[in-house]
N, C-alpha and C positions, 0 to 999 in steps of 0.2 A: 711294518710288515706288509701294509697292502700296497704302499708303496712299490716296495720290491717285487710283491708278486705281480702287478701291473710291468713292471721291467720282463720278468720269465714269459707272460702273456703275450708283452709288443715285442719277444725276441722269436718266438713261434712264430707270431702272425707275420712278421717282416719276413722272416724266413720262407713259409711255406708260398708268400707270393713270389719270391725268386724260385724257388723248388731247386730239385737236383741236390747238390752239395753245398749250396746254399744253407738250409735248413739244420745242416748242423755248424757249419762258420760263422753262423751270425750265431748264434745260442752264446759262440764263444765271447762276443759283445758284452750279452746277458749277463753269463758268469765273469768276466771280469769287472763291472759294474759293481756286481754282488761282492765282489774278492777287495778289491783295491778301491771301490768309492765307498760303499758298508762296511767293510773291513769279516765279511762273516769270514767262516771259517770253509775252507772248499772240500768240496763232498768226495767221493770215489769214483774216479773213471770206471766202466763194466768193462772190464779187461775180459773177463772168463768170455762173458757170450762176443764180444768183439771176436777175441780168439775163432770161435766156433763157427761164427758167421764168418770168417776169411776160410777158415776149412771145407767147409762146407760149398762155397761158393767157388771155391778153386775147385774141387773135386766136380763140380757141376757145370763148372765152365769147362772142363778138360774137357767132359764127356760131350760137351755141344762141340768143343771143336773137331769132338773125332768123326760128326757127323751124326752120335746118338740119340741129339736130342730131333732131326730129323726125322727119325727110326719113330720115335713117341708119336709125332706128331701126326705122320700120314699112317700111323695104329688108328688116332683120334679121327681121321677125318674119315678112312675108311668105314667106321659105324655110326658117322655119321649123313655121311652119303646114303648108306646103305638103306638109312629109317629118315628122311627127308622131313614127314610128316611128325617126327615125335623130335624135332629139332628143339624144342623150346626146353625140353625136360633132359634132353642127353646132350645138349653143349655144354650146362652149365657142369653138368657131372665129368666129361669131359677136362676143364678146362679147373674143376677142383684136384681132381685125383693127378694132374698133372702137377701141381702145384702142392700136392704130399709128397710127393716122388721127390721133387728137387727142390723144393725148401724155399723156392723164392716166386714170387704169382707174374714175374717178369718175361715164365718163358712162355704164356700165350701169345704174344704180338704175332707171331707165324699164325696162330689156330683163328682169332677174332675177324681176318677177313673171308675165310673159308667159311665161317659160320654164317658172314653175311651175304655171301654168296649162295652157299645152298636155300637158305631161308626165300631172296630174291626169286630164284629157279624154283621154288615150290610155289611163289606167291604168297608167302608168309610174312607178315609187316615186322624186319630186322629189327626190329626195337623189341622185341616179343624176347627171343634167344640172344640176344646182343648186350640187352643191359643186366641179364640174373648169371649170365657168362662171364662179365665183367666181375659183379660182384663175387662169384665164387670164385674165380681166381685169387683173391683177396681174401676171404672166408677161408680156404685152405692152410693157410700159414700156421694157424691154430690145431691144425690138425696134422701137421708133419714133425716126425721124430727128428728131422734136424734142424727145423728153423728155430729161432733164436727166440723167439714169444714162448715156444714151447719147453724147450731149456731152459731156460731163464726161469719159469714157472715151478719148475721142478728141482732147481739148486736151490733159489731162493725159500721154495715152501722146505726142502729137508732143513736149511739153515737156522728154521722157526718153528722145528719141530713136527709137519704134517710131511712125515714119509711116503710120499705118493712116487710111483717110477712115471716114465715116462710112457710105458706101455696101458698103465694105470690112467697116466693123462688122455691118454689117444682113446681109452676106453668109454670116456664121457664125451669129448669133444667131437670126434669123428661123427658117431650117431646123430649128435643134436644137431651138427652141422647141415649132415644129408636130409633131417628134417626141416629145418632154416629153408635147405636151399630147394627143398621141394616145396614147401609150402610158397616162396615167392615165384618158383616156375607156374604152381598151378595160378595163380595171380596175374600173374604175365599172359595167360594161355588167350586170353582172349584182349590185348591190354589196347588201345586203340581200335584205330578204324584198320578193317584190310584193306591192303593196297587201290583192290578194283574199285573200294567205295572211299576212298582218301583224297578228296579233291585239290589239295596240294601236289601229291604225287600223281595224280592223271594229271595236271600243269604242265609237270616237269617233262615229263613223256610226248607232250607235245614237241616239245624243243628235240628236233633229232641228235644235236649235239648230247643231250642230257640222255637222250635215249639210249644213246651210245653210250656213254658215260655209263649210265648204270645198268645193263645187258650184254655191251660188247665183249668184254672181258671175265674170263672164267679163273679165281685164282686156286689153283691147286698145287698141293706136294707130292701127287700121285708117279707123273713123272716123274718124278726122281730118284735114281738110282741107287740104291744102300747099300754100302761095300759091307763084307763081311765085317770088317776094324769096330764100322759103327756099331754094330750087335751085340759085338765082343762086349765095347766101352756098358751098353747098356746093362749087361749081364754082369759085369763089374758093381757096378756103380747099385742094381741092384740087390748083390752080394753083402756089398756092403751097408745097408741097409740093413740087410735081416744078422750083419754081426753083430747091430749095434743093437738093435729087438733084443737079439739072443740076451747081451749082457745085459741090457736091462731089467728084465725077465729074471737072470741066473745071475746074480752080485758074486753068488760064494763063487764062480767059476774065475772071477777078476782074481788077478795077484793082489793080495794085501799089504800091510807094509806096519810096521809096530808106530804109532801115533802115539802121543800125553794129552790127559784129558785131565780134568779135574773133579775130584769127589764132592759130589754134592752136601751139604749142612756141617761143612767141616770150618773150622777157627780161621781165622786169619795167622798168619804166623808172623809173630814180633822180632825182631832182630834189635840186639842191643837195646830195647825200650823207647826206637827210636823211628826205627823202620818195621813198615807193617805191611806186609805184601795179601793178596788173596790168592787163589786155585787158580781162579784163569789170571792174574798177572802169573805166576808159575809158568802157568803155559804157555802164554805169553812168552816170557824170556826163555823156554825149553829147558826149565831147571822141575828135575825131577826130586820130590821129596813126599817121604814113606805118608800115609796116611792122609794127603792133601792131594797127590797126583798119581797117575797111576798109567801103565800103558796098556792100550790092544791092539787088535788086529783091522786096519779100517782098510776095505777093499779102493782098490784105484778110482777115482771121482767119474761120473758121466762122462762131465765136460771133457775130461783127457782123454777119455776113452774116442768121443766121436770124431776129435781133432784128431788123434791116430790112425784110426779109420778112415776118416777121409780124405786126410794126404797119402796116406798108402795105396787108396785107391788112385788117385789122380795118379801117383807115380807109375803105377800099370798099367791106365790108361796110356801113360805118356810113350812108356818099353812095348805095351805090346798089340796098342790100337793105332798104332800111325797119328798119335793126338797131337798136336802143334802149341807148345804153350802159347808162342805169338799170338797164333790165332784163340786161342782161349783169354788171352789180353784183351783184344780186340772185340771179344763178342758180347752182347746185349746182357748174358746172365753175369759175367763175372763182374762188367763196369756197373749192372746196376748193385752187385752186391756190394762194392767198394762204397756207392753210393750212402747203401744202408750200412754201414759202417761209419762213415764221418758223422750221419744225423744221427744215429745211437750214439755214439761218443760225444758229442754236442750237446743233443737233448738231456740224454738219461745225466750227465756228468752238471748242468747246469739245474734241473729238478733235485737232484739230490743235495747239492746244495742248497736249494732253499729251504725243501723240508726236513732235512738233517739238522738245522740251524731252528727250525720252529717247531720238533716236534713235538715241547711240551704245550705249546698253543694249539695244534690242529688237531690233539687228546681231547684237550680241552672242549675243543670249538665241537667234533665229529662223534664222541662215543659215544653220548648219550643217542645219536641217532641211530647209527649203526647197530647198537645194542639190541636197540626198538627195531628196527629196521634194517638186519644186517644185509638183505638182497641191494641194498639202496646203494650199496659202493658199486655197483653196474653201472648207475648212472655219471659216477663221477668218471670210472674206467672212459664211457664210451664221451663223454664230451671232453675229458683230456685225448682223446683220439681223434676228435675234430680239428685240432692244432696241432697234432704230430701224428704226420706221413709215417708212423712206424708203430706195428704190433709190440715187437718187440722192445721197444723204445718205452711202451705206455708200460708195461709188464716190469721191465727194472725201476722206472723212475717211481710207480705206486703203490706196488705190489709190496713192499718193506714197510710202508706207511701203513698199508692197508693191517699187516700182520702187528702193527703196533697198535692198534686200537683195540686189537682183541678179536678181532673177525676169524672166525672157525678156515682152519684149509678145505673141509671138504664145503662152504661155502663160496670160499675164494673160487676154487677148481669147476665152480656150477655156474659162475659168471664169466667165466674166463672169454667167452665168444663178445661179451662185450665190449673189447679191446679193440676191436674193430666199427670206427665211426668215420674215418676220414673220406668215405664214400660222402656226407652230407654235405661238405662244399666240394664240387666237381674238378679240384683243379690235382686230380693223385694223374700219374703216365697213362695205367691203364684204360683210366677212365675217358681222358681225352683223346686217345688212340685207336678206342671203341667208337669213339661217336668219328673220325675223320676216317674208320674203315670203312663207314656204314654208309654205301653208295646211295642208297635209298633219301636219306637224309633225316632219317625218322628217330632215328636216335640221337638226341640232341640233349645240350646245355641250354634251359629255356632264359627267354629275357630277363628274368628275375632272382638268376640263380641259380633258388636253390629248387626251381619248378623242371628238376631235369628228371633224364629216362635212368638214372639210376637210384634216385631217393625212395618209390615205393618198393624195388625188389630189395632195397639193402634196409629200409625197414622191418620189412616184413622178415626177413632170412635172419636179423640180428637179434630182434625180438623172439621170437620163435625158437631160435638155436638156445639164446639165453635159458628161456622157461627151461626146454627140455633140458638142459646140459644143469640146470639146479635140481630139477627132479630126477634124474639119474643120480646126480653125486649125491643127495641125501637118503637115497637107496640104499645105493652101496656102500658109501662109506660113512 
């Protein structure tokens, strides 16, 4: 057993040093290993949220092709320009709520050099707004009704019995997030030396090359001219958004469909004294019989609902915004959501194999702690997140384990922000593209790691979100 899971271990960590798509084709290493050298038995690919994350990311990538997500972003820059001086507190807010809107923290790359730029022209040290901007991009995911951490959370808790919606979800996550992410802005506010007393960067400033370098160039999206199409795409895209609110919110309003279920404390049924079936093999085989199974009314599932939604929209993008699927192929949202696609399928599909295969030992091994300690599966949440580039990856692969120990859903839904750790080694897109925006130089990967400018805002935001988002959910639910 420890054998193998040192194999799931060195398939993450091989992985995540190649990144990209990497990270989930080596997993499949992992799992064949496990399959044909163990002989275990192979777990369940996450078909449903794979699904949702290809819908979702098509529909999001139309809309960048039509030029919408454009539209967003010189929205974002303009309030940000506007308040120069409260840059540290409103990029990060910025640069989250962008990333509830469209489901994946990929479409900052455009916003992270305007951040470093205004910051620069205020004389504000870029590492201030640069690194808790990074972080919320990433904190966001947890908080948007179509990413796949989110869904995922809310199929799997109905499948185990905690009927939480999704609106329900976003009702803890959201708040604790903006507390997270306030709480590391105020942290930040003064995080370092300012520029004028920075004796590395008065260095730099010597060199008129560097000077140039980091003054000469002004990057904005303010020039750029927004055809109506792009508006259009935005007011689509978020349409469909509040259709999918709407059903979540209002189940009776879905079409239902007659389902067989099985009646609870009823006999096994014997056949010939030979064959012994139960209620759910019954249903199982879709064989209805009087006083063991029984049908009702079960409304159309989330997951089909937002996959319909959001190819419908991409499709009206497509009719009635001038949107170009080529160019929606080719753009930053949709490849990197392909991306997170193969590593969810990789990851989540090689984890469930291993703990599907042991889960009467990690009972064993976990309950009595959990039991004592049920906040404590945060911590296993967020160091499985240090090995996999994906929220929603960490959410399928442990989230079923987790409900197998006995852990309360409205505990699970209070740790849910924990999911998010792969901020602690610097090596996720955003994080590296933050620091080579950052003309200044000040936002950095230090010598040792893990001594970078993202580790105390994504502490601080993580923790923080955590506490609050357990104290809301034992509130409420």
């Amino acid at each position: 057993m420890i054998l193998q899971l040192m194999i799931v271990l060195g398939a993450l960590w091989v992985g995540s040093r190649y990144g990209s798509l990497a990270l989930g084709a080596i997993s499949g290493i992992g799992l064949a290993l496990l399959v044909f050298g163990f002989g275990l038995k192979p777990g369940t690919p996450p078909t449903d949220v794979i699904y949702i994350i290809i819908a979702a990311v098509t529909c999001a990538g139309i809309m960048q092709a039509s030029g919408g997500m454009d539209w967003l972003i010189q929205i974002a820059e303009r309030l940000l320009r506007k308040h120069p001086d409260r840059i540290t507190f409103l990029a990060p807010l910025c640069t989250f709520f962008l990333t509830v809107l469209v489901g994946t923290g990929h479409v900052v790359y455009t916003l992270m050099p305007i951040i470093c730029d205004i910051a620069l022209k205020k004389g504000i040290r870029p590492e201030r707004p640069c690194g808790v901007a990074s972080i919320a991009s990433q904190v966001g995911i947890t908080c948007s009704p179509i990413a796949a951490a989110v869904v995922a959370f809310v199929s799997i808790s109905n499948a185990n019995g905690f009927n939480v919606t999704i609106p329900g979800t976003l009702m803890i996550s959201i708040p604790a997030c903006l507390c997270g992410l306030m709480a590391a802005a105020a942290a930040s506010y003064h995080r370092g030396l300012d520029l004028d007393k920075d004796p590395l960067f008065q260095a730099k400033l010597k060199d008129p090359a560097q000077y140039d370098y980091i003054y000469g160039s002004t990057t904005t999206t303010l020039d750029k001219r927004i055809p109506p199409e792009a508006k259009r795409a935005v007011f689509i895209f978020l349409g469909a958004l509040a259709v999918i609110v709407f059903f979540a919110i209002f189940q009776n309003a879905l079409p239902s469909y007659d389902t067989l279920r099985g009646i609870k404390g009823t006999d096994p049924l014997v056949i010939n004294d030979q064959l012994t079936l139960t209620a759910d093999q019954l249903v199982k085989a879709k064989i209805h019989v009087d006083g063991m199974t029984e049908f009702f009314k079960k409304p159309l599932a989330m997951n089909l609902v937002i996959q319909i939604v959001m190819i419908t929209a991409a499709a009206l993008m497509i009719m009635f915004c001038k949107a170009s699927p080529k160019k929606a192929v080719a753009g930053p949202v949709w490849q990197s959501g392909m991306v997170a696609v193969v590593a969810i399928y990789g990851i989540a599909w090689l984890a469930d194999t291993y703990f599907s295969n042991y889960m009467g030992e990690m009972q064993v091994m976990l309950t009595d702690i959990v039991k004592e300690y049920p906040w404590s599966i945060a911590l296993v949440f967020f160091m499985v997140s240090v090995l996999i580039n994906s929220q929603g990856a960490v959410v399928v692969a442990m989230l079923p384990l987790a409900y197998s120990l006995g852990i309360d859903g409205p505990v699970l839904l209070g740790v849910l922000p924990s999911v998010y750790g792969y901020f602690f080694i610097p090596n996720y897109p955003s994080d590296i593209a933050t620091v080579n925006f950052d003309r200044s130089g000040t936002t950095i990967i230090g010598k040792y790691l893990l001594n970078h400018s993202f580790m105390m805002p994504g502490l601080i935001c993580v923790s923080t979100s955590t506490i609050v988002a357990y104290l809301l959910s034992m509130i409420i639910y």
